[in-house]
N, C-alpha and C positions, 0 to 999 in steps of 0.2 A: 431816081429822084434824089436830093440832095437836101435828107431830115437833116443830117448831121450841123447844119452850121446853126438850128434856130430849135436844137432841142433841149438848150438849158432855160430858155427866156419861158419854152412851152411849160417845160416840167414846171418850173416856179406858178406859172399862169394856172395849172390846175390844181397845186397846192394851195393858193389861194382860194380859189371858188368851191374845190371840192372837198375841201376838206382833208389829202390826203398827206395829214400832218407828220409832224416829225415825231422819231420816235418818242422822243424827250416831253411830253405830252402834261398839262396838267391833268387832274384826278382828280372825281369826287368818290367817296366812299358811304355809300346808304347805311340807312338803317336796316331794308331790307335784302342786304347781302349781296347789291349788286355793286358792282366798279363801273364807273365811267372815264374815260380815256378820250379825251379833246381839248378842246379851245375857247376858254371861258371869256366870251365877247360881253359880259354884265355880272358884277357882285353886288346887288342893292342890301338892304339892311335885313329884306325877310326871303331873297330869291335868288338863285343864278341862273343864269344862261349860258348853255354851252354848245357847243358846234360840235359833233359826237365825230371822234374816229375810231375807238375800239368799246364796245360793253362787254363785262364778265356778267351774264348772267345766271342768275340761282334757278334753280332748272323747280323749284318748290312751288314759283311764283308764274311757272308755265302749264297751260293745261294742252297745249300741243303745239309739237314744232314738225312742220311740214316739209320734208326734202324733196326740192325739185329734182332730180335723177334724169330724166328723161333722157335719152341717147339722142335726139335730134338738135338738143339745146348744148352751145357751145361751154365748155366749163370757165369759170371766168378764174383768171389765175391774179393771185397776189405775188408782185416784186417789189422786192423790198431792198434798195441802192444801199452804197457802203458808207453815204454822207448819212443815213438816215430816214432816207424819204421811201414813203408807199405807197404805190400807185396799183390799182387795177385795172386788170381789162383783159382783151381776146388777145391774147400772145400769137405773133409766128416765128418762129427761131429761123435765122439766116446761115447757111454753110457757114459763115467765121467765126458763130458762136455769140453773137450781134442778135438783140429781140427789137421787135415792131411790136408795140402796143397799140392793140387797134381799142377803137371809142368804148366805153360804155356809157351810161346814163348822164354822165356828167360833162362828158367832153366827145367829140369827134375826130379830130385829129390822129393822125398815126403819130406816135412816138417813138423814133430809133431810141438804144440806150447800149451802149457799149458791153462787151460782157468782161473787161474789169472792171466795169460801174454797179455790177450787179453782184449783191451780197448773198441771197437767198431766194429760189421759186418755188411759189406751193400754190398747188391748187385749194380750190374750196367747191363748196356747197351751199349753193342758193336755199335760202330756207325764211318760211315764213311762222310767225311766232305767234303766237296765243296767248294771254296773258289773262288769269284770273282776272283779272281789271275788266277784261275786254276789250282793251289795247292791242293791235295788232302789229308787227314789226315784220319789215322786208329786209335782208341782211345776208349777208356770206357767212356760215359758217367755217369759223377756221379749224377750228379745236372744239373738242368735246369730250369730259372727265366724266365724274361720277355723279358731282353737284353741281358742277357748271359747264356752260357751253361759251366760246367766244367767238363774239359775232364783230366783224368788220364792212368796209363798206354801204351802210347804212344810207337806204331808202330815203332820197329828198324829202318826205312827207315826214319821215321819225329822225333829219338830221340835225334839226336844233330844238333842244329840250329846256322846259319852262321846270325848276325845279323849286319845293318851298323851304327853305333851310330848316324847317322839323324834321324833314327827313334826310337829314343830313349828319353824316359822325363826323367825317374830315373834307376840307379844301383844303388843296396842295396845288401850289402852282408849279411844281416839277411829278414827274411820271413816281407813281409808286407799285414798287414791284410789285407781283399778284401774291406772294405766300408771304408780303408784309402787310397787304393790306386784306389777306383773310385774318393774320393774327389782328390787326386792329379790329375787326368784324366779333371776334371769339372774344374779346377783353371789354369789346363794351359794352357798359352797363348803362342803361335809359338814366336819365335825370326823372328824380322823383319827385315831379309836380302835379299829379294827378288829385283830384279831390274824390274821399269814399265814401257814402253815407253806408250808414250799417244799422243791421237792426239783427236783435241777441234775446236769447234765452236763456235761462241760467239758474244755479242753487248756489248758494249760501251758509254754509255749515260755522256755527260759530263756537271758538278756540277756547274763552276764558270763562269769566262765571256768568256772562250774561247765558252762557251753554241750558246753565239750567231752568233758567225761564223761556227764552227762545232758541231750541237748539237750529232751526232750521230756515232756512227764508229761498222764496222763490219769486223771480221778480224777470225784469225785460231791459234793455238796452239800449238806448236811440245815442249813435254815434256819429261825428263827423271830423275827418281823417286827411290832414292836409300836407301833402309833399311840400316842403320848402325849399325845395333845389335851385329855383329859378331863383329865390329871394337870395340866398347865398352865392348865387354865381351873378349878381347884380353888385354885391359888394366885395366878391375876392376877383373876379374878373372875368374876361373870355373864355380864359386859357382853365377856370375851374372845370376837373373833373370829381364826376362824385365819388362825397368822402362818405361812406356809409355812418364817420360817428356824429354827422353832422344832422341834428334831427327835427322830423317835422312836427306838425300842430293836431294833437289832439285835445277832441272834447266830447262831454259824454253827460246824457241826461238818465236817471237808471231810478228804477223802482221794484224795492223788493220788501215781500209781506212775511212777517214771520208769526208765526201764531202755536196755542198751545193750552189743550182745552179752552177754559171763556178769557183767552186774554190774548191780545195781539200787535204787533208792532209794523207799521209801516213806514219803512224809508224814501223819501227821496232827494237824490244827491245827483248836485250838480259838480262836475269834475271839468277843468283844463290842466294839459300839461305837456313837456316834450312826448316824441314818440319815433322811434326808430323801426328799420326795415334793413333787413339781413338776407343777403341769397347764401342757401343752403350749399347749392350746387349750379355752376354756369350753367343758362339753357336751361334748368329745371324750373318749373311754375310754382313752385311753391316756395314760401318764405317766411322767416321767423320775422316775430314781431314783439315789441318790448313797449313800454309807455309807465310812466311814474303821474299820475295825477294828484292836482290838489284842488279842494273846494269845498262845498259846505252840503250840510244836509238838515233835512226837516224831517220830524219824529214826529209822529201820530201813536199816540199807546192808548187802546182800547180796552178796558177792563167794564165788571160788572158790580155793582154795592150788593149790599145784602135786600134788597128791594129789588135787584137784578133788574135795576135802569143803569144804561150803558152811560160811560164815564169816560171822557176822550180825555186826554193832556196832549196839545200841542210843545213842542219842545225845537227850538233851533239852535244851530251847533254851527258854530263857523270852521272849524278844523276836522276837515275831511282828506286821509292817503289812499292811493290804493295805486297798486302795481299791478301790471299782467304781462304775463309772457306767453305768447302766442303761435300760433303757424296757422296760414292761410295759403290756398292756393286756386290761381287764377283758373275759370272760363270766359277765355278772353274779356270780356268788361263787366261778368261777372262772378264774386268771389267766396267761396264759402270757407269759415273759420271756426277753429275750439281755441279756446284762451284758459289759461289757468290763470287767476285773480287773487288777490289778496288787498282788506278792506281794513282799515283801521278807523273809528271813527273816535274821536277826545269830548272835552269839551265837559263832562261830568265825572266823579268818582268812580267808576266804571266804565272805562271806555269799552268798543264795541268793535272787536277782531275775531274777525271771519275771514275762510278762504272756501274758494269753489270752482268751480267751470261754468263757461256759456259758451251756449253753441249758436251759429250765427250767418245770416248772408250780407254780402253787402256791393252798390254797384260802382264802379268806374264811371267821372265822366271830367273832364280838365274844366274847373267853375270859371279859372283866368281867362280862356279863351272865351267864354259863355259870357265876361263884363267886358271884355274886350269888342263884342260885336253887340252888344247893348249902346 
């Protein structure tokens, strides 16, 4: 039979339909640790689409991968030409060193292919994928490390992927090698747009003379804790990565009682101010946290007369500081934290500086996408 005069028109005809791209491939790089390796037919403003020819994937995100083995099933081999191109299928090798590609899933045709056209043959392993999601993938295994498996070949049903650009670190329209794009994987840091409501307990030990009338106050915390990542990368551009000295919005409602035998003092102060977020250690869950607040506060001081009928003075103070420096660390969307504080309050002859701890939880959940779908 006479493949040889119509077997470059074929090979192009199945590079097209099936996928069996060149090597030079673009690339998307997840968030969750996987590589994608294809042919991105759609970049809209919140999605892409791509026509998959190779995934690295994080074996973390698998709960089982099934190897077909079976001796009656023929092995399906990967050839991979010196232009670049790769093709699968049932190999027969010819006395001159000449292979026939016979069909799989994608095509039927035999395909001769010369054997100086031919850069590298390797077999694989048909395997079916499991995916924490529930997702199931049909695919050749080619390779397989310690964290990742690379799967080629991909099952018409899982060969073009609908992706949302949250989960997304890089688009590249050229192929990025695999140990450039784990280091990109290890170096990224999330953008900090998450919003945290928090709720705190806490003491109050106070520094100066008011020591001697109220040395101690115990009070609560109602917090709300806003990433501004998204707002800063609206104004320095696409290409912003996050700067850690770049910082978010906090604010804070607090009330703490201080008393001492028949006389006592109650605060409540309202606080807004910057607030930053530090990673300790990459991949570690937990993280310092810093914030300088300013705002005001209301005085309540309850005393007794010699009649020992109770005797309020309300008192309002515009000039309220307070600083803390903190570590918290993540269960997944929720987070528990101690903060060390420091309270300054002005505004009379005696100002009112205290420092303490509160200990605290608080939850994750992104408020922008929550008015976004409002």
């Amino acid at each position: 039979m006479n493949y040889h005069a119509n077997s470059i028109s074929i090979i192009y005809f199945i590079l097209f339909f099936s996928t069996s791209l060149k090597l030079n491939a673009d690339t998307l790089i997840l968030k969750n640790g996987n590589i994608y390796h294809g042919k991105i037919i759609e970049n809209k403003k919140s999605q892409v689409k791509m026509i998959l020819q190779k995934i690295y994937l994080k074996k973390k995100d698998i709960i089982e991968i099934t190897k077909n083995t079976s001796s009656n099933e023929k092995i399906l081999t990967k050839v991979v030409l010196r232009d670049g191109m790769i093709l699968f299928g049932y190999i027969q090798k010819l006395k001159n060193g000449d292979l026939i590609i016979k069909g799989n899933e994608y095509f039927s045709e035999k395909i001769p292919i010369k054997k100086e056209n031919i850069k590298s043959v390797e077999k694989t392993i048909k395997v079916t994928i499991k995916y924490l999601s529930g997702q199931v993938l049909e695919a050749n295994m080619v390779k397989e490390s310690k964290n990742y498996i690379l799967v080629e070949n991909i099952n018409k049903k899982n060969l073009k992927q609908k992706l949302s650009k949250e989960k997304i670190i890089k688009i590249s329209p050229n192929e990025i090698k695999f140990d450039e794009a784990k280091s990109i994987i290890q170096n990224y840091e999330p953008k900090w747009s998450h919003t945290q409501v928090a709720l705190a307990s806490g003491f109050l030990k106070t520094l100066n003379k008011v020591n001697i009338f109220f040395p101690l106050g115990i009070g609560y915390h109602l917090s709300l804790n806003q990433g501004l990542d998204t707002f800063w990368s609206s104004i320095l551009g696409q290409g912003y990565k996050r700067n850690k000295w770049l910082p978010g919005f906090n604010s804070e409602l607090s009330f703490f009682n201080f008393s001492q035998e028949q006389t006592s003092l109650s605060l409540f102060t309202f606080l807004v101010g910057p607030s930053w977020l530090f990673n300790i250690v990459k991949k570690h869950k937990g993280k310092l946290t810093f914030s300088t607040l300013f705002g005001a506060t209301y005085e309540k001081i309850t005393t007794f007369d010699s009649n020992l009928q109770e005797v309020n003075k309300n008192i309002y103070k515009p000039f309220a500081l307070k600083a803390h420096l903190g570590y918290e660390y993540a269960f997944s969307d929720i987070f528990t934290f101690i903060n060390l504080q420091l309270l300054y309050i002005g505004g009379s002859k005696i100002p009112l500086i205290s420092m303490g701890v509160n200990i605290g939880v608080s939850y994750k959940f992104n408020l922008l996408k929550f008015f976004r779908q409002i």
